[in-house]
MARFIDREN-846399 format. One line per 4 residues: number of its first residue (from 1); their letters; for each residue y, x, z of N, C-alpha, C. Coordinates in pm, 1 decimal, decimal comma, padded with zeros to 6 digits, always signed. Example, Ala and Ser with C-alpha at 12.3 -4.5 7.8 and 13.67 -1.06 7.14 Angstrom:
1) as) -00569,0/+01319,0/+00780,0/-00450,0/+01230,0/+00780,0/-00330,0/+01320,0/+00780,0 ~ -00225,0/+01285,0/+00708,0/-00106,0/+01367,0/+00714,0/+00003,0/+01290,0/+00787,0
END
This chain:
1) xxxx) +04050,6/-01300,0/-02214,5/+04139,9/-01186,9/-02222,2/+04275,1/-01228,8/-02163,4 ~ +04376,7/-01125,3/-02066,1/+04477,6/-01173,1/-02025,5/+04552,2/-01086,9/-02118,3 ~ +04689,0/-01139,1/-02159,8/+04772,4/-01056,5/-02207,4/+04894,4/-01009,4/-02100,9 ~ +04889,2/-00872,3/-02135,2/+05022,4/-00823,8/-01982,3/+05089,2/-00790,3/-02059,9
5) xxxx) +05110,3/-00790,1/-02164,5/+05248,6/-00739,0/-02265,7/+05181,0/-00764,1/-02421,4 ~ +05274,6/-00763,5/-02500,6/+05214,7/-00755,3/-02605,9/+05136,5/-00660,7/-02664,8 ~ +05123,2/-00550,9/-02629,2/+04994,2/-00444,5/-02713,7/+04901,0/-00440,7/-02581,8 ~ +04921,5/-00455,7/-02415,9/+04859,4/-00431,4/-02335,3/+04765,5/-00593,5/-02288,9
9) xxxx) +04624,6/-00559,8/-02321,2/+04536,1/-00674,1/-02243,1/+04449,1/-00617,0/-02102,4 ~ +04434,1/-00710,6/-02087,4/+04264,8/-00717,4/-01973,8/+04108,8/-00798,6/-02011,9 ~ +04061,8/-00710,2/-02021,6/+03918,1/-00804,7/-02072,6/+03861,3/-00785,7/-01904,0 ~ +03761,6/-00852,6/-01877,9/+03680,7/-00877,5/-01714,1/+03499,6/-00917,8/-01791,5
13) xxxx) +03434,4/-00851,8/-01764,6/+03304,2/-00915,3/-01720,6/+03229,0/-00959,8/-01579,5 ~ +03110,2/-00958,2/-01570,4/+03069,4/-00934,9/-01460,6/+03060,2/-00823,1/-01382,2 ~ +03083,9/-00684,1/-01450,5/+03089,3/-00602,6/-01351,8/+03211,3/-00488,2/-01378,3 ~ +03326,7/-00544,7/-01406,0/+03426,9/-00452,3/-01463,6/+03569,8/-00499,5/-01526,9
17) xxxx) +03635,5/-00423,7/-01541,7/+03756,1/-00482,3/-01599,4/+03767,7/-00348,3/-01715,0 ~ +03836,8/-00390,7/-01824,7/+03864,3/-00300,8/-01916,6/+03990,4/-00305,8/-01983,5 ~ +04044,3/-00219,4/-01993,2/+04215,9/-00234,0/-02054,7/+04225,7/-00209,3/-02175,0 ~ +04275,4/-00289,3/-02265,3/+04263,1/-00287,1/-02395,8/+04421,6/-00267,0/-02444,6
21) xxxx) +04411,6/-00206,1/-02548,8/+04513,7/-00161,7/-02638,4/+04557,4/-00240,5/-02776,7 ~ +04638,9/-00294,8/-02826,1/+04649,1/-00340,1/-02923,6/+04746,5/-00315,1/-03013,6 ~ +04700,3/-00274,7/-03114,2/+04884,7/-00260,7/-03201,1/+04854,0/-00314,8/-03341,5 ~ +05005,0/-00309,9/-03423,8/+04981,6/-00363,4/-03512,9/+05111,3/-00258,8/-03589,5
25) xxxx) +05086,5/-00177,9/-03736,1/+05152,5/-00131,0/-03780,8/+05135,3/-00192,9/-03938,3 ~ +05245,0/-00156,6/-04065,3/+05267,7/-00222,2/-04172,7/+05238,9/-00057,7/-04231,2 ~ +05125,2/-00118,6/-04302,6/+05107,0/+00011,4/-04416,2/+05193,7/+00085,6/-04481,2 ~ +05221,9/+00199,6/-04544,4/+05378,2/+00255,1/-04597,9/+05296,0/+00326,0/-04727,7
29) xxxx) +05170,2/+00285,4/-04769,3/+05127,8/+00354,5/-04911,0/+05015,7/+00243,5/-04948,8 ~ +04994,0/+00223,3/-05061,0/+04840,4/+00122,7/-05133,3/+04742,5/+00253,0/-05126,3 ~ +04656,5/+00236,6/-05127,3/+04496,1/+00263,8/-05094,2/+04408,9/+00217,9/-05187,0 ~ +04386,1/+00276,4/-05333,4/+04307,5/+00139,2/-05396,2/+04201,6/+00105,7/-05315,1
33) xxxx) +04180,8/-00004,7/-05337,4/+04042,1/-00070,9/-05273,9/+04057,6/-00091,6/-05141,7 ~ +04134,2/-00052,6/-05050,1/+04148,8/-00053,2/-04903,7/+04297,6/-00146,9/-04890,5 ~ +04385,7/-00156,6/-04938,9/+04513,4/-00183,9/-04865,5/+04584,2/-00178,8/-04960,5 ~ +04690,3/-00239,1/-04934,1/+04791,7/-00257,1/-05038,1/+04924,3/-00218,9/-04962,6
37) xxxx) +05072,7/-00167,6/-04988,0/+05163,2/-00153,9/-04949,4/+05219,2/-00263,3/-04861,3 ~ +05234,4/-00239,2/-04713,5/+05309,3/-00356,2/-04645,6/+05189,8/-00470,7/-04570,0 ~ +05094,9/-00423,9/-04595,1/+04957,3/-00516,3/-04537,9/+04996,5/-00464,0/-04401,5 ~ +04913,6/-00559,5/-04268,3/+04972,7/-00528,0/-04139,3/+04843,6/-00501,4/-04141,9
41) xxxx) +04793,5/-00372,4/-04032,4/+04680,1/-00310,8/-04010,1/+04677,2/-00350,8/-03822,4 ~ +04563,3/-00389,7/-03776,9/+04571,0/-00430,5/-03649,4/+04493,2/-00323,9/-03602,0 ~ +04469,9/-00248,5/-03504,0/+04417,5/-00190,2/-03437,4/+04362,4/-00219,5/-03266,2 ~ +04234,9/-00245,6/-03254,2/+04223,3/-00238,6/-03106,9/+04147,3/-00098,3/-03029,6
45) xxxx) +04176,8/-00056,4/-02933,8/+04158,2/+00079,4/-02838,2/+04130,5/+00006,2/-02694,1 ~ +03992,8/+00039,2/-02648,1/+03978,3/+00065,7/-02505,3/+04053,1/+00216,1/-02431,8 ~ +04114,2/+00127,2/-02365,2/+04171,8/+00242,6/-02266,0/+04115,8/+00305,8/-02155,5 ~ +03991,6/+00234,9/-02106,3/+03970,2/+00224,7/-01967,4/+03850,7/+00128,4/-01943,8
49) xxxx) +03751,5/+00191,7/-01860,9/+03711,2/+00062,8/-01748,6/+03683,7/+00099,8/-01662,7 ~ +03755,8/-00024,1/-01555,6/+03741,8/+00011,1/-01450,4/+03687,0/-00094,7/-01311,9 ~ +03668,6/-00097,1/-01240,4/+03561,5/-00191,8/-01072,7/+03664,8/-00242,9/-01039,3 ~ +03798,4/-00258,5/-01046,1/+03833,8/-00330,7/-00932,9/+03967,2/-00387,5/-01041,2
53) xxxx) +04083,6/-00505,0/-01003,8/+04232,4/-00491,0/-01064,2/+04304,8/-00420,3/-01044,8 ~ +04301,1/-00361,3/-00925,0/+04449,1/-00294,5/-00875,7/+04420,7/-00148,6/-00903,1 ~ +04306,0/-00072,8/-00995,2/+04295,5/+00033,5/-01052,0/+04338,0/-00022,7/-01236,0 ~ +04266,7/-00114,1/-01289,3/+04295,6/-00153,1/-01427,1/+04454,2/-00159,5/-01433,6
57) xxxx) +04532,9/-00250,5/-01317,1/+04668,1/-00259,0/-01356,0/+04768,5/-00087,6/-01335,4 ~ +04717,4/-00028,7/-01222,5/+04752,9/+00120,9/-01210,5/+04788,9/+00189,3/-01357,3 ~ +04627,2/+00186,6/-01389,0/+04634,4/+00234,5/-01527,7/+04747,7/+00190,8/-01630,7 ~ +04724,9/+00101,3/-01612,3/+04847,4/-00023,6/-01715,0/+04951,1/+00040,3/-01675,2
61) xxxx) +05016,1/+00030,6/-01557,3/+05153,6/+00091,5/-01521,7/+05177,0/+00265,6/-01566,3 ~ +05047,0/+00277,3/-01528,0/+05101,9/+00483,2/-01644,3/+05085,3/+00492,2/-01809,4 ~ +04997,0/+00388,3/-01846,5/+04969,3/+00398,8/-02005,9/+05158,5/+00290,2/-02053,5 ~ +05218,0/+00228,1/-01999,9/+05340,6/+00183,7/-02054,6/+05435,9/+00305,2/-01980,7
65) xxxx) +05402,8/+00345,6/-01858,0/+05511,2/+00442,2/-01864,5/+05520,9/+00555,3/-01933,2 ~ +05413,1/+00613,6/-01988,8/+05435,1/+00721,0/-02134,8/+05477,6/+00641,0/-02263,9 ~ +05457,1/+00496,6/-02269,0/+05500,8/+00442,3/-02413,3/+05672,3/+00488,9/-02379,4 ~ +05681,0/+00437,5/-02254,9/+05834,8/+00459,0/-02258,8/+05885,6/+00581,6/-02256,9
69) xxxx) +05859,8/+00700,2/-02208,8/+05873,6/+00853,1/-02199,2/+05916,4/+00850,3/-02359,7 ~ +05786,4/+00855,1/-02392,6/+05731,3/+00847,4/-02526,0/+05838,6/+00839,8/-02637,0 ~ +05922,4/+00696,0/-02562,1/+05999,2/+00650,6/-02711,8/+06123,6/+00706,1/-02709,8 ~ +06213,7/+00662,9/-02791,4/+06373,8/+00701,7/-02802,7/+06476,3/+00627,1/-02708,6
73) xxxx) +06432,0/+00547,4/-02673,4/+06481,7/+00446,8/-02583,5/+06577,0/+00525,9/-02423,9 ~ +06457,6/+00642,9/-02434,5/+06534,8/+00660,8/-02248,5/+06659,9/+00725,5/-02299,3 ~ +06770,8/+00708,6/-02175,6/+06903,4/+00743,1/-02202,2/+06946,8/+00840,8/-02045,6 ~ +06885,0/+00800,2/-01957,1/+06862,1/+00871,1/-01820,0/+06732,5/+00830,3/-01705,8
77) xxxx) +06774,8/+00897,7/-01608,4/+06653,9/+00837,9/-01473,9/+06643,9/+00735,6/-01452,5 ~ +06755,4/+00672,8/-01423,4/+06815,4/+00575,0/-01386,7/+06736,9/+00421,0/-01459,2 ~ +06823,8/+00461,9/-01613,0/+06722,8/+00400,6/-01673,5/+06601,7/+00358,1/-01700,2 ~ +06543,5/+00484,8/-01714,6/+06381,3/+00499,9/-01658,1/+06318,5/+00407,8/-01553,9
81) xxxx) +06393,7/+00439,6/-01441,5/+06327,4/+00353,4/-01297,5/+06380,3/+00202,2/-01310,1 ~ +06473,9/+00157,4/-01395,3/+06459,7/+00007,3/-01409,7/+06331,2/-00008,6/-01503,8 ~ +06322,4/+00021,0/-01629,5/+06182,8/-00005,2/-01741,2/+06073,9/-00007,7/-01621,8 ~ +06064,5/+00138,3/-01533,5/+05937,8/+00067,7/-01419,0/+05920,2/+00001,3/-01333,7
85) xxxx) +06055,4/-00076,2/-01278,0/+06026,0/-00159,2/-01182,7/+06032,9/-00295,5/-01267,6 ~ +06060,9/-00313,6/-01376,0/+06032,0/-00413,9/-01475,1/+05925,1/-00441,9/-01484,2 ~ +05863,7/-00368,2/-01514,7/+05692,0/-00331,2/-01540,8/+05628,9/-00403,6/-01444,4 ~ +05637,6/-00300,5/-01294,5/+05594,6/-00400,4/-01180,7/+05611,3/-00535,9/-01125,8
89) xxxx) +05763,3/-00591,7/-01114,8/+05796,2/-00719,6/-01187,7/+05682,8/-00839,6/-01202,8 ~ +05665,5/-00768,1/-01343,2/+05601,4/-00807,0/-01419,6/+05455,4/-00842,2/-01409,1 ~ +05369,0/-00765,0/-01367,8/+05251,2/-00715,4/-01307,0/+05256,9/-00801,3/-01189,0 ~ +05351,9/-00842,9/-01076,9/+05377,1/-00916,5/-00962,8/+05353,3/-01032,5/-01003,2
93) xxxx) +05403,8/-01086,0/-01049,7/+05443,1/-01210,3/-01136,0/+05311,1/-01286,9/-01189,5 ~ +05247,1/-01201,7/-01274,2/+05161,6/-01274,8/-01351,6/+05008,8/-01230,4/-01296,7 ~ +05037,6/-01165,2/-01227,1/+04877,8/-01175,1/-01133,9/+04915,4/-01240,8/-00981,0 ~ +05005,5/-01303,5/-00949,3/+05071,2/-01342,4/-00803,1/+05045,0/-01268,7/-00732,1
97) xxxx) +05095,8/-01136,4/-00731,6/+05056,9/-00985,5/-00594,5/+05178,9/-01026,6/-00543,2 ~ +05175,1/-00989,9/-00368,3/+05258,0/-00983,4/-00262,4/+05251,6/-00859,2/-00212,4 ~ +05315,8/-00814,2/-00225,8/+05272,6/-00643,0/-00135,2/+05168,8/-00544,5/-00201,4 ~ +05130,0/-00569,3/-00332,8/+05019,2/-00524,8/-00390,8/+04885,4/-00604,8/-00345,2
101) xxxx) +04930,4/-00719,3/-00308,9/+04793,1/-00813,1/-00312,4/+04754,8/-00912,9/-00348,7 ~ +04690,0/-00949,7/-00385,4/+04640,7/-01078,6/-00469,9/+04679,6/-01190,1/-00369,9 ~ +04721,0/-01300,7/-00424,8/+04759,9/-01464,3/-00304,9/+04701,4/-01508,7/-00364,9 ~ +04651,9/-01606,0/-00313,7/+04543,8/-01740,1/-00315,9/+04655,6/-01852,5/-00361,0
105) xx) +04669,0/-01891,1/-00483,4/+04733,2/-02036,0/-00420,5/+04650,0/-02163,0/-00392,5 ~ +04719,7/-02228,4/-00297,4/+04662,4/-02368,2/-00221,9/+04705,6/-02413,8/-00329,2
END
């Protein structure tokens, strides 16, 4: 499994890639028998599968850009278009894309 952020992974088999979801929230009520107040509940979600990377990471780049829509965080556009070129960044970085392409390193 690769991790691209903390709630966002990549699982790969032999014929696919799949984008996985992860979160983790703190209970806010006891449950008899199930849970107790303040227990951390983990959750995992397939998002996706998909044939190739550069569709799995696509995906990745619109499923964090609604987290961010999403949250309280935006303050303008502006703002906005740094969180996504962060993103990509990011995505550059840790898969070594040049131009949107994978490099070989020697």
């Amino acid at each position: 499994m690769i991790k691209i952020t903390d709630k966002y992974f990549i699982e790969a088999d032999s014929s696919q890639f799949t984008l996985i979801s992860i979160t983790q929230e703190v209970r806010e009520k006891t449950v008899a028998g199930k849970w107790k107040k303040g227990d951390i509940y983990t959750s995992k979600s397939v998002l996706g599968y998909f044939g190739n990377l550069n569709s799995v990471l696509r995906s990745f780049l619109n499923h964090a850009a609604r987290d961010i829509v999403k949250g309280d965080e935006i303050k303008d556009i502006k703002y906005l278009i740094s969180k996504f070129e962060a993103l990509e960044k990011l995505i550059m970085e840790k898969f070594e894309l040049k131009d949107g392409k994978y490099q070989k390193r020697l």
